[in-house]
C-alpha positions as a Python dict, from the first residue, in 0.01 Angstrom:
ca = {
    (1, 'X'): (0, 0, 0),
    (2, 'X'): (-242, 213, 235),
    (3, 'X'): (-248, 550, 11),
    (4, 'X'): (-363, 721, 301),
    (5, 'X'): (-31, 757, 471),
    (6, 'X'): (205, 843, 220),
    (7, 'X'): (148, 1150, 24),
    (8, 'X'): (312, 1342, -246),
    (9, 'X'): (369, 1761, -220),
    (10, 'X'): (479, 1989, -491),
    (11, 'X'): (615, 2305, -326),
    (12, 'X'): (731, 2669, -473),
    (13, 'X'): (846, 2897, -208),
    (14, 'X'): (858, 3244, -360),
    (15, 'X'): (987, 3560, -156),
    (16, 'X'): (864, 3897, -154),
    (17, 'X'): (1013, 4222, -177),
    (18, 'X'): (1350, 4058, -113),
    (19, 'X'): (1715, 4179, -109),
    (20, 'X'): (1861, 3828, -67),
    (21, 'X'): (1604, 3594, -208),
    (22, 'X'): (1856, 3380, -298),
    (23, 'X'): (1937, 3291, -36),
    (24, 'X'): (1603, 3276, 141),
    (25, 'X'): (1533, 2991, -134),
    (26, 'X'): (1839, 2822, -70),
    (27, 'X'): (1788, 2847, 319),
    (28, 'X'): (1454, 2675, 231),
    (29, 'X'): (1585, 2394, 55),
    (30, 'X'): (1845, 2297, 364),
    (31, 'X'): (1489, 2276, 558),
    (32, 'X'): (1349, 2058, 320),
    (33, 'X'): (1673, 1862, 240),
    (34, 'X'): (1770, 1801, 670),
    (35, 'X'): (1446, 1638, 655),
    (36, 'X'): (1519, 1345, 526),
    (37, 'X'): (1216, 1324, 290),
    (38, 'X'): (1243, 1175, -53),
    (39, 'X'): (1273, 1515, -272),
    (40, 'X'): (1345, 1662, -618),
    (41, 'X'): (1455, 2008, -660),
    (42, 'X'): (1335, 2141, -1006),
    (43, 'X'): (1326, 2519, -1142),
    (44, 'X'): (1056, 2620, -1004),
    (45, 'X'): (946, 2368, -792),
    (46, 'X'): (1004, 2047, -545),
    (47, 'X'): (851, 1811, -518),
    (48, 'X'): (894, 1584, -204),
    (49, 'X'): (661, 1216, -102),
    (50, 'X'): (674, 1058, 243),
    (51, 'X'): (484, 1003, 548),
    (52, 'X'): (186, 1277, 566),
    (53, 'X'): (233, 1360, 926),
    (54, 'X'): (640, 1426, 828),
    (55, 'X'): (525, 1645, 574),
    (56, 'X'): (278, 1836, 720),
    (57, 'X'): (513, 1920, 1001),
    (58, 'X'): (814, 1999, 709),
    (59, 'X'): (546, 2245, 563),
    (60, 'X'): (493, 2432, 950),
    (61, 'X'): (899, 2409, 1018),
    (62, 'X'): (975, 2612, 655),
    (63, 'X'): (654, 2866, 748),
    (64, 'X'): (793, 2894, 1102),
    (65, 'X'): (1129, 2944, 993),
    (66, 'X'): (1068, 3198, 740),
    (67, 'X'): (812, 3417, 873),
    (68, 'X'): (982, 3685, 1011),
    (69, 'X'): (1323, 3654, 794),
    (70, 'X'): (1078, 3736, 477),
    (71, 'X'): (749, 3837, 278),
    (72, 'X'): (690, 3512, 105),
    (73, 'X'): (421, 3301, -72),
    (74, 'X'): (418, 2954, -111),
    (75, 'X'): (269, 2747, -321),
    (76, 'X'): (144, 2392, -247),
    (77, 'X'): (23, 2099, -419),
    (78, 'X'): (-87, 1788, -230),
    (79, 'X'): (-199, 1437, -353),
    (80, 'X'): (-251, 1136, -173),
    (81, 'X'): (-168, 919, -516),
    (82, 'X'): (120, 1134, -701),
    (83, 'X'): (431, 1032, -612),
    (84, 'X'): (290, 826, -342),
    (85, 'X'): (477, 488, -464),
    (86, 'X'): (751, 333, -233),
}
């Protein structure tokens, strides 16, 4: 397996001064579920693995996207071995 073109992303996306962040996290997930990524939503957390270039430009689209809707940070892990495994 060349590790060097999967790689595995653990993302929180936390609003800011929201009055429907609720929905801004749900609206977030659609993102990340339409793009056809392996993913696991968790509590706080999801963690997604697939081609880096896909993910990369997944990570841009939900920043894009969410910019001016909301005050937001989000959090990002990246690894280029965790949940790298087809």
């Amino acid at each position: 397996m060349d590790y060097g073109k999967i790689m595995g992303c653990e993302i929180s996306f936390i609003p800011i001064k929201s009055n429907d962040y609720i929905n801004e996290i749900n609206e977030v997930l659609a993102i990340i579920a339409g793009s056809g990524l392996s993913h696991t939503v968790g509590a706080m957390s999801t963690a997604i693995s697939g081609d880096k270039e896909r993910l990369f430009s997944l990570i841009q689209e939900i920043y894009t996207k969410m910019e001016d809707k909301t005050l937001f940070s989000m959090q990002l892990k990246l690894s280029n071995i965790c949940g790298c495994s087809k």
